[in-house]
Backbone atoms as SQL, in Angstrom:
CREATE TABLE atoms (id INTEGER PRIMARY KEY, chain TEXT, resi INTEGER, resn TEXT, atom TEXT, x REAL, y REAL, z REAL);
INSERT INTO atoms VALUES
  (1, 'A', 1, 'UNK', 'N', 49.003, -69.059, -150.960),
  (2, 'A', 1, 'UNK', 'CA', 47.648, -68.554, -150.791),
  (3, 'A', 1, 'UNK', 'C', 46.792, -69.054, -151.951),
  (4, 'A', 2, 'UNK', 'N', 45.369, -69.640, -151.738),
  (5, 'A', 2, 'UNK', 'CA', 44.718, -69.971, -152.446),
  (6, 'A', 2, 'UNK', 'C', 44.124, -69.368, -153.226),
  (7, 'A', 3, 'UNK', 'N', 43.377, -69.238, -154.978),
  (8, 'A', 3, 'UNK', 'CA', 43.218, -68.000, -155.689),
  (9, 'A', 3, 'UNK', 'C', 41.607, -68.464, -155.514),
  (10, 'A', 4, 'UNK', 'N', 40.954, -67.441, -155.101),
  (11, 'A', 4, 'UNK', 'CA', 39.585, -67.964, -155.385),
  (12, 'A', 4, 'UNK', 'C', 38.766, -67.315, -156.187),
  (13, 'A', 5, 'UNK', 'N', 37.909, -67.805, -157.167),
  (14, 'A', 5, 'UNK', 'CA', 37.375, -67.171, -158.081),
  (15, 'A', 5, 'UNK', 'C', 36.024, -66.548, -157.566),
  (16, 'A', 6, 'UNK', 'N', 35.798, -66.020, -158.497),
  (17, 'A', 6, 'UNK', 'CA', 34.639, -64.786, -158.467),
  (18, 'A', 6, 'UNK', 'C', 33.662, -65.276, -157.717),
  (19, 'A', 7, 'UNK', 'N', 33.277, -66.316, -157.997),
  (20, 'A', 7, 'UNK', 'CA', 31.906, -66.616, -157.211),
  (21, 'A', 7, 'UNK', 'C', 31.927, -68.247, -156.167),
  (22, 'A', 8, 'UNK', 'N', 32.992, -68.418, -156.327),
  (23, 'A', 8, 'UNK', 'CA', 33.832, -69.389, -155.164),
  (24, 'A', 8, 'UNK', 'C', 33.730, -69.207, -153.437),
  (25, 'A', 9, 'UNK', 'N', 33.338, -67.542, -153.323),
  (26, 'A', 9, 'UNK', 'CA', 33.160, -67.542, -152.029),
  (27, 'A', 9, 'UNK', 'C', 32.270, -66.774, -151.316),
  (28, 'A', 10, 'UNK', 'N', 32.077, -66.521, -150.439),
  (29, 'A', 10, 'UNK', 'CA', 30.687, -65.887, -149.697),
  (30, 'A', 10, 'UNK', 'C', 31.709, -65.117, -148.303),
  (31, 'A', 11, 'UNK', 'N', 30.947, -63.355, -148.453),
  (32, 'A', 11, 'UNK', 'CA', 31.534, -62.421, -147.306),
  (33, 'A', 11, 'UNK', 'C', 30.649, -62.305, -146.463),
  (34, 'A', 12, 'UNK', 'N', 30.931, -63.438, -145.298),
  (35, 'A', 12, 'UNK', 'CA', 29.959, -63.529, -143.909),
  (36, 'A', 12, 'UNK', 'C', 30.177, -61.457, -143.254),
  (37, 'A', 13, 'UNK', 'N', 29.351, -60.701, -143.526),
  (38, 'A', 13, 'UNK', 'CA', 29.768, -59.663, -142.378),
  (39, 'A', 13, 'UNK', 'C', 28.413, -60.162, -140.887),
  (40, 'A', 14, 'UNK', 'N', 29.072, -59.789, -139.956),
  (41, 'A', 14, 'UNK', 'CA', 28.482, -60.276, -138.717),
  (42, 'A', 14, 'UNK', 'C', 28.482, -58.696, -137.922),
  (43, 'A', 15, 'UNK', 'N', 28.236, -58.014, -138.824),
  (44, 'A', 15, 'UNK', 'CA', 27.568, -56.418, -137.974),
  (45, 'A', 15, 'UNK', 'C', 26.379, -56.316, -138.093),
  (46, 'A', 16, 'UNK', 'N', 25.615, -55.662, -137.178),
  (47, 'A', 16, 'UNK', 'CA', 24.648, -55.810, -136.809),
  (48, 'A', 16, 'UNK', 'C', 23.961, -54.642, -137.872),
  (49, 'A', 17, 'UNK', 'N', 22.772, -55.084, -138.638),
  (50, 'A', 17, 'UNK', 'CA', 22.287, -53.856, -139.968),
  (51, 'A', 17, 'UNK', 'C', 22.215, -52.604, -139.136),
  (52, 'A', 18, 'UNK', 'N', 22.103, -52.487, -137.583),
  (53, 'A', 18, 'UNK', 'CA', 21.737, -50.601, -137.436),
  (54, 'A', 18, 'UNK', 'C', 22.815, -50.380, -137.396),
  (55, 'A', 19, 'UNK', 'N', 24.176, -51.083, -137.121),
  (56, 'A', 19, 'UNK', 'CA', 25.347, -50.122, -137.265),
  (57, 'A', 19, 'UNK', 'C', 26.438, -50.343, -138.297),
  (58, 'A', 20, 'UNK', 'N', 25.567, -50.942, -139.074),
  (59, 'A', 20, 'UNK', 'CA', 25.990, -50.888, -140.664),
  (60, 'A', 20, 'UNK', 'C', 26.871, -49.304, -141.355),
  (61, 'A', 21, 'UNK', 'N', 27.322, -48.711, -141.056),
  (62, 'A', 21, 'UNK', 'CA', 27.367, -47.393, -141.033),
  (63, 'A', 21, 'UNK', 'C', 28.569, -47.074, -142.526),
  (64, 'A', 22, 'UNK', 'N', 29.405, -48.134, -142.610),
  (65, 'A', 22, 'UNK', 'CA', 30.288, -48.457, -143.703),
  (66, 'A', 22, 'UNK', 'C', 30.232, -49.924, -144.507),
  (67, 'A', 23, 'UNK', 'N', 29.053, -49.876, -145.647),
  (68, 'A', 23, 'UNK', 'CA', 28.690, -50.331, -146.341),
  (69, 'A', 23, 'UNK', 'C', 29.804, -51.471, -146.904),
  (70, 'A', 24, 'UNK', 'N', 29.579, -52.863, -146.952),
  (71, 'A', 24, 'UNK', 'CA', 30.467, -53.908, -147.646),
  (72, 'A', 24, 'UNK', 'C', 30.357, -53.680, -148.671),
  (73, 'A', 25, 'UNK', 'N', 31.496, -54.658, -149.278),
  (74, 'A', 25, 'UNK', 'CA', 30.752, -55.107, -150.861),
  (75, 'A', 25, 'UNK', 'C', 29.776, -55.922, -150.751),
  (76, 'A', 26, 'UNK', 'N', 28.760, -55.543, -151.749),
  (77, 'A', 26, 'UNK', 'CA', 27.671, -56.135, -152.089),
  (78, 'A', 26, 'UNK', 'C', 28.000, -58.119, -152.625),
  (79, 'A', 27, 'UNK', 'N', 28.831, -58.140, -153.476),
  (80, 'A', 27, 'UNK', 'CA', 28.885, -59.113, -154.436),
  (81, 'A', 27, 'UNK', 'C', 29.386, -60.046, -153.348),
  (82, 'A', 28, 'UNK', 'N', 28.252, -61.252, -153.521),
  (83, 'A', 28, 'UNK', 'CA', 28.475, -62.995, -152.535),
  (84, 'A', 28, 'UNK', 'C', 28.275, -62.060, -151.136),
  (85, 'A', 29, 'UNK', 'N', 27.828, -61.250, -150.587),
  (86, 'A', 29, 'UNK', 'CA', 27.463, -60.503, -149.076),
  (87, 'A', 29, 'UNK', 'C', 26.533, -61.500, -148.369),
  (88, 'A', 30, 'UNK', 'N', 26.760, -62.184, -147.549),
  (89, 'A', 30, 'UNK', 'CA', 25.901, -62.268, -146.714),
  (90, 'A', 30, 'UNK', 'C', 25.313, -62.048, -145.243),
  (91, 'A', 31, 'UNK', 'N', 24.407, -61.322, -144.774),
  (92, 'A', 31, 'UNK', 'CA', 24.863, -60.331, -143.239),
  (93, 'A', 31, 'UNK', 'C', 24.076, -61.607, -142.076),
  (94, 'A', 32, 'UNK', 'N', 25.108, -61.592, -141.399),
  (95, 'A', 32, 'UNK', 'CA', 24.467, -62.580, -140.614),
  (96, 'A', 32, 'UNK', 'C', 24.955, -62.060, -139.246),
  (97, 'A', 33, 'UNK', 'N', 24.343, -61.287, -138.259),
  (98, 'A', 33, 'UNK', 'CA', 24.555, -60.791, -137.324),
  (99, 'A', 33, 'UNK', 'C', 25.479, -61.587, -136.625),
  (100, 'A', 34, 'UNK', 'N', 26.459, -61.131, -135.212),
  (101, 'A', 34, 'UNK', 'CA', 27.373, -61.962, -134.656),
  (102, 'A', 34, 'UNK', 'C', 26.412, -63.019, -133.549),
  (103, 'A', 35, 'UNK', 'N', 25.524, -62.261, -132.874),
  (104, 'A', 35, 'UNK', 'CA', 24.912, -62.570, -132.273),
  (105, 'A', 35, 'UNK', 'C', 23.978, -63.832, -132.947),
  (106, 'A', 36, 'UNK', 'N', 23.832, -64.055, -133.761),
  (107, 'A', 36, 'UNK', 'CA', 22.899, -64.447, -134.088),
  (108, 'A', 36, 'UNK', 'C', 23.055, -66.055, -134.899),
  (109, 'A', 37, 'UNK', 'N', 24.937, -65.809, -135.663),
  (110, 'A', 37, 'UNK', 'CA', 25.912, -67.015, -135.875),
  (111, 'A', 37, 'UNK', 'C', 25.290, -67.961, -135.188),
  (112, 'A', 38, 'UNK', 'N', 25.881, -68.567, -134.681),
  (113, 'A', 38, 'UNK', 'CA', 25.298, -69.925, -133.426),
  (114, 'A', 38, 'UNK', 'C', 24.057, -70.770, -134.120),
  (115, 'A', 39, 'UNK', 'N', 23.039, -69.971, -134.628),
  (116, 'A', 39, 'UNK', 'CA', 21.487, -70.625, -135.003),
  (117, 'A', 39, 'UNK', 'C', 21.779, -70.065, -136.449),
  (118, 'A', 40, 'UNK', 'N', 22.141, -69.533, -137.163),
  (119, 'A', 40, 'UNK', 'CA', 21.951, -68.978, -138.427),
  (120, 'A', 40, 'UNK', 'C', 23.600, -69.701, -139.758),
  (121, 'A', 41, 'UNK', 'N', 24.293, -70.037, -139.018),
  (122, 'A', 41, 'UNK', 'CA', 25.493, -70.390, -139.951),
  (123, 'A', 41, 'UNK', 'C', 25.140, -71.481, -140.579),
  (124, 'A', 42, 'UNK', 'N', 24.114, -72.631, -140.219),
  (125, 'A', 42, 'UNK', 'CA', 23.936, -73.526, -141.113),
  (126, 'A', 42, 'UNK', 'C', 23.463, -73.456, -142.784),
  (127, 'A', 43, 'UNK', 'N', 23.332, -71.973, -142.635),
  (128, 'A', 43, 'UNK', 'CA', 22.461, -72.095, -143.902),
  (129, 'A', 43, 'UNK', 'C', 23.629, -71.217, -144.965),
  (130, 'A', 44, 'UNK', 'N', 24.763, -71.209, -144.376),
  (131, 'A', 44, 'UNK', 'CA', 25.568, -70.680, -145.350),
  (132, 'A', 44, 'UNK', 'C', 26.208, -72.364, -146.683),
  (133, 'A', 45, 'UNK', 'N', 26.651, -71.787, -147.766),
  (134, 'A', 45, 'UNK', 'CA', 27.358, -72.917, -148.655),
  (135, 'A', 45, 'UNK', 'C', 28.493, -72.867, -147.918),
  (136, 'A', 46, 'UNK', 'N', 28.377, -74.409, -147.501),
  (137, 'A', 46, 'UNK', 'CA', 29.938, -74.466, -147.270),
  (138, 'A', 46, 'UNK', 'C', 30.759, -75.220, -148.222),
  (139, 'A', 47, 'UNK', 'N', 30.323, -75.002, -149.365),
  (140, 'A', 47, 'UNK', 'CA', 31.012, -75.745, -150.840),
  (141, 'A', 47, 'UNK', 'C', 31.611, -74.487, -150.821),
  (142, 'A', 48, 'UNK', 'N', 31.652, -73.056, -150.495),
  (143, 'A', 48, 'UNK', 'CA', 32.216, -72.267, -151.056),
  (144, 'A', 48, 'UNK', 'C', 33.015, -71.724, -149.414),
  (145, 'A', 49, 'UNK', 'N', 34.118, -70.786, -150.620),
  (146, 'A', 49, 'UNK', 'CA', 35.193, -70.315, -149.232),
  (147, 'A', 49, 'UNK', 'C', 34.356, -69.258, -148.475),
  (148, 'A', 50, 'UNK', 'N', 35.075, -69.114, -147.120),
  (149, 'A', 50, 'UNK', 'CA', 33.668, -68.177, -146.325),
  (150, 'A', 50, 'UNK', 'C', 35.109, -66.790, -145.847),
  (151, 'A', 51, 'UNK', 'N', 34.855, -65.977, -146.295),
  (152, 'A', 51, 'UNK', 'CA', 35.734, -64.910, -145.359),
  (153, 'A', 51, 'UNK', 'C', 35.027, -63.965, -144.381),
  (154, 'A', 52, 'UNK', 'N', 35.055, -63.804, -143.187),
  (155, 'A', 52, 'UNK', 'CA', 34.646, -63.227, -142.130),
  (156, 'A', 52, 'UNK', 'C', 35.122, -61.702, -141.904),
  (157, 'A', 53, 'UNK', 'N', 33.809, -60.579, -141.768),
  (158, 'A', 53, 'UNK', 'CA', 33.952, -59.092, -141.882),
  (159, 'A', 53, 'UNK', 'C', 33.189, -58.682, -140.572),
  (160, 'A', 54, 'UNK', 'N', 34.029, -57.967, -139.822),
  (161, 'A', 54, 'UNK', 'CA', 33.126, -57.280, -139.417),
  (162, 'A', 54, 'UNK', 'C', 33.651, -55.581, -139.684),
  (163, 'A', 55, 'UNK', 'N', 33.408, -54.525, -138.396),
  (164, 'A', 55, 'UNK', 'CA', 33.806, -52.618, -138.841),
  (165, 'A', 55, 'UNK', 'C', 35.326, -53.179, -138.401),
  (166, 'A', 56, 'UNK', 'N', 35.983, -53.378, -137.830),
  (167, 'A', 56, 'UNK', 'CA', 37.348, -53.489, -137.205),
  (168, 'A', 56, 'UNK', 'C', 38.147, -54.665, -137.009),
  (169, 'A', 57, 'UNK', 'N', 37.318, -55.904, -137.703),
  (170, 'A', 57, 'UNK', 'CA', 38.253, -57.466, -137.116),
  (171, 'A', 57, 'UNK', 'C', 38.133, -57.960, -135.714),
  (172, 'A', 58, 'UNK', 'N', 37.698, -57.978, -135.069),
  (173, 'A', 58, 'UNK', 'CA', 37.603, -58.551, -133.516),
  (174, 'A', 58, 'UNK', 'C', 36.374, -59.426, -133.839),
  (175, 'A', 59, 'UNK', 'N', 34.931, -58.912, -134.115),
  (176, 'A', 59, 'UNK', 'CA', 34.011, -60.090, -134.199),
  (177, 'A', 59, 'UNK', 'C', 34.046, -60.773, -135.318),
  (178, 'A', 60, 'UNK', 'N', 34.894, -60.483, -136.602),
  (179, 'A', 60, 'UNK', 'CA', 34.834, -61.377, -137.409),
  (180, 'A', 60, 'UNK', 'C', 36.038, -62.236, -137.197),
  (181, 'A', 61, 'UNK', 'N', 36.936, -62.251, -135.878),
  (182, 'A', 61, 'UNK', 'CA', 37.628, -63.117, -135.807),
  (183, 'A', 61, 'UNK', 'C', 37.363, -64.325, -134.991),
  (184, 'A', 62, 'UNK', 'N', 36.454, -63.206, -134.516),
  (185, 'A', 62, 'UNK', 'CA', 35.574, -64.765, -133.173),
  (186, 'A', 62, 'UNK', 'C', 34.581, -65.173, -134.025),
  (187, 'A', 63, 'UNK', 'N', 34.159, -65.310, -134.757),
  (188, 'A', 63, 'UNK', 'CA', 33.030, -65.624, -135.703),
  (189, 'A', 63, 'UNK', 'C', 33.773, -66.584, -136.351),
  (190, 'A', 64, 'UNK', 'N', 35.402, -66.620, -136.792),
  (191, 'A', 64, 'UNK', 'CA', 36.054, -67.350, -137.576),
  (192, 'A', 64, 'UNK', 'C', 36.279, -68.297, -136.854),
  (193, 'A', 65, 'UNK', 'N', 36.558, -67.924, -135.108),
  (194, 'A', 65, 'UNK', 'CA', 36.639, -69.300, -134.684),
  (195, 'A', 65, 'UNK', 'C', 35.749, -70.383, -134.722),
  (196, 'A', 66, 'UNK', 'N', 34.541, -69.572, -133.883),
  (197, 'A', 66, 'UNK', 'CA', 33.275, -70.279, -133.839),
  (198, 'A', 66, 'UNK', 'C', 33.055, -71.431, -135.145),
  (199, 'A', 67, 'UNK', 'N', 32.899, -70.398, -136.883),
  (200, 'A', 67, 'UNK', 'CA', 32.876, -71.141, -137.972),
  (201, 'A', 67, 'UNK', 'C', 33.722, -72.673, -137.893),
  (202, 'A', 68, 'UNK', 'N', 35.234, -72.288, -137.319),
  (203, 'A', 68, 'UNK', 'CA', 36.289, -73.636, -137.254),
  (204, 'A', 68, 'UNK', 'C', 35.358, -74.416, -136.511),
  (205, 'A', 69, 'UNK', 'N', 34.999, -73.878, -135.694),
  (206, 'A', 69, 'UNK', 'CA', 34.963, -75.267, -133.881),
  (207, 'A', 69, 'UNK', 'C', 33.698, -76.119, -134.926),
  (208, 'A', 70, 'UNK', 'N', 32.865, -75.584, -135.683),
  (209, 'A', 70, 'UNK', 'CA', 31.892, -76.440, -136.633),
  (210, 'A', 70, 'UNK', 'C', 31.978, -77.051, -137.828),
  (211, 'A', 71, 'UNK', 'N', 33.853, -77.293, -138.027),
  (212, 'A', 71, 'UNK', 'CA', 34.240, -78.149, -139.067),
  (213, 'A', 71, 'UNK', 'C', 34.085, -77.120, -140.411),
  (214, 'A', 72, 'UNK', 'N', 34.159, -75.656, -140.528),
  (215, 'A', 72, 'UNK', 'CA', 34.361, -74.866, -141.856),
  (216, 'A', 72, 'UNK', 'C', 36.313, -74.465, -141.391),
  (217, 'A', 73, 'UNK', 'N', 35.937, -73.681, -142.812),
  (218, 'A', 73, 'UNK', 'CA', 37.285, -73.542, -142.457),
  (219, 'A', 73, 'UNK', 'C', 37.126, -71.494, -143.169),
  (220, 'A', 74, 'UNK', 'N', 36.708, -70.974, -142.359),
  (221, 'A', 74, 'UNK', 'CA', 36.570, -69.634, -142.368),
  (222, 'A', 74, 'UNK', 'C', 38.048, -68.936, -142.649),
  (223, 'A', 75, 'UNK', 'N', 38.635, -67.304, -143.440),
  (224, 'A', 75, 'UNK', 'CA', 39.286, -66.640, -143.327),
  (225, 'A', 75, 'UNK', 'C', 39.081, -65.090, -143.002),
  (226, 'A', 76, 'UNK', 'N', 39.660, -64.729, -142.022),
  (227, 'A', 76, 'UNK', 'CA', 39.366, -63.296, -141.685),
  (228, 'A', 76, 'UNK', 'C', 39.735, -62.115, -142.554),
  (229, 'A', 77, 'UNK', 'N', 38.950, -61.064, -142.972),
  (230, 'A', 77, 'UNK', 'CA', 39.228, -59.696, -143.531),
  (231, 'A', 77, 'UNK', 'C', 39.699, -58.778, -142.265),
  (232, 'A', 78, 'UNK', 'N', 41.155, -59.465, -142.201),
  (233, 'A', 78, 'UNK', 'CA', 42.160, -58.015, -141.054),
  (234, 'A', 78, 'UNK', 'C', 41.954, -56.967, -141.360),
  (235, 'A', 79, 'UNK', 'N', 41.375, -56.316, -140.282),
  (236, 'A', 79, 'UNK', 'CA', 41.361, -54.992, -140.257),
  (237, 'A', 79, 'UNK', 'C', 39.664, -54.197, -140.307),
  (238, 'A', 80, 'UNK', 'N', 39.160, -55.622, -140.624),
  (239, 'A', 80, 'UNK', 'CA', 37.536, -55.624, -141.263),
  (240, 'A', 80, 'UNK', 'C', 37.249, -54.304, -142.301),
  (241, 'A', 81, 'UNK', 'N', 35.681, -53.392, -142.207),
  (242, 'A', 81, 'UNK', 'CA', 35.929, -52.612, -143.076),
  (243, 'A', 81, 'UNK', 'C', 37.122, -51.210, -143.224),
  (244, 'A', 82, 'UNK', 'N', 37.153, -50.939, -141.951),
  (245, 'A', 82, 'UNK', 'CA', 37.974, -49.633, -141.820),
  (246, 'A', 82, 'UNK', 'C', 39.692, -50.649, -143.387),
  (247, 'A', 83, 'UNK', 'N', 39.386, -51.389, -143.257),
  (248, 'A', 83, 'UNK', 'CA', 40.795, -51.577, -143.918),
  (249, 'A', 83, 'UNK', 'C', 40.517, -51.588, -145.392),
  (250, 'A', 84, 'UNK', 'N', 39.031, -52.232, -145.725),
  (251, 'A', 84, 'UNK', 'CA', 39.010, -51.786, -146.802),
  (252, 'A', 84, 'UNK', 'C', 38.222, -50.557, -147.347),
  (253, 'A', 85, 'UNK', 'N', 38.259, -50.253, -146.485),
  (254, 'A', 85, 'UNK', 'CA', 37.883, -48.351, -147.177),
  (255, 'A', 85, 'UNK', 'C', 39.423, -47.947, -147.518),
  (256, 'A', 86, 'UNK', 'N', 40.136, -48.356, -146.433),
  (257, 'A', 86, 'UNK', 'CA', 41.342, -47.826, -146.343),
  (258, 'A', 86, 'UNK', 'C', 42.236, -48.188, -148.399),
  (259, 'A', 87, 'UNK', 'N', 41.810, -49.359, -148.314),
  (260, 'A', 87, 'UNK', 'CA', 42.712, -50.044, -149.500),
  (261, 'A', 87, 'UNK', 'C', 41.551, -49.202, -150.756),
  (262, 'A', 88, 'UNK', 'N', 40.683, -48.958, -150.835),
  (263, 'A', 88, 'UNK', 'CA', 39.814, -48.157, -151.654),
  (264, 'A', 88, 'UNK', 'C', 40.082, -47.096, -151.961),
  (265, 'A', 89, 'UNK', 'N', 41.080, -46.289, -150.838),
  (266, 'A', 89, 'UNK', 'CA', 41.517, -44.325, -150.862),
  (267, 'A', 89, 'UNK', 'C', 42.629, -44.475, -151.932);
């Protein structure tokens, strides 16, 4: 597994801000609705690693594909937030 440093990567969450309801981390956040990926991913760094969030892992795993099929190379947060609240208790 690759070690990536502090500011090496950027947390795509792809939930939509009204049902934002369990807050990410802030630090490298960037919210880019799922819906909305398709027209909006160009403007992410792709010099830096991208890990994909959504509340539960399902749209940030299709989001990870999508990211692949456009030549990134995205990693998913299993479990999305419920997992890291979970790793937070």
């Amino acid at each position: 597994m690759a070690v990536v440093k502090n500011d090496d990567y950027i947390l795509v969450d792809v939930r939509h801000p009204d049902e934002i309801t369990r807050p990410a981390p802030e630090k490298n956040l960037v919210n880019i609705p799922f819906e909305d990926l398709v027209n909006d991913y160009q403007s992410l760094d792709t010099s830096k690693q991208l890990f994909t969030l959504c509340g539960s892992g399902n749209r940030s795993t299709a989001a990870a594909s999508f990211l692949e099929s456009k030549g990134l190379n995205p990693k998913v947060i299993e479990g999305g937030m419920k997992a890291i609240q979970e790793i937070g208790k």
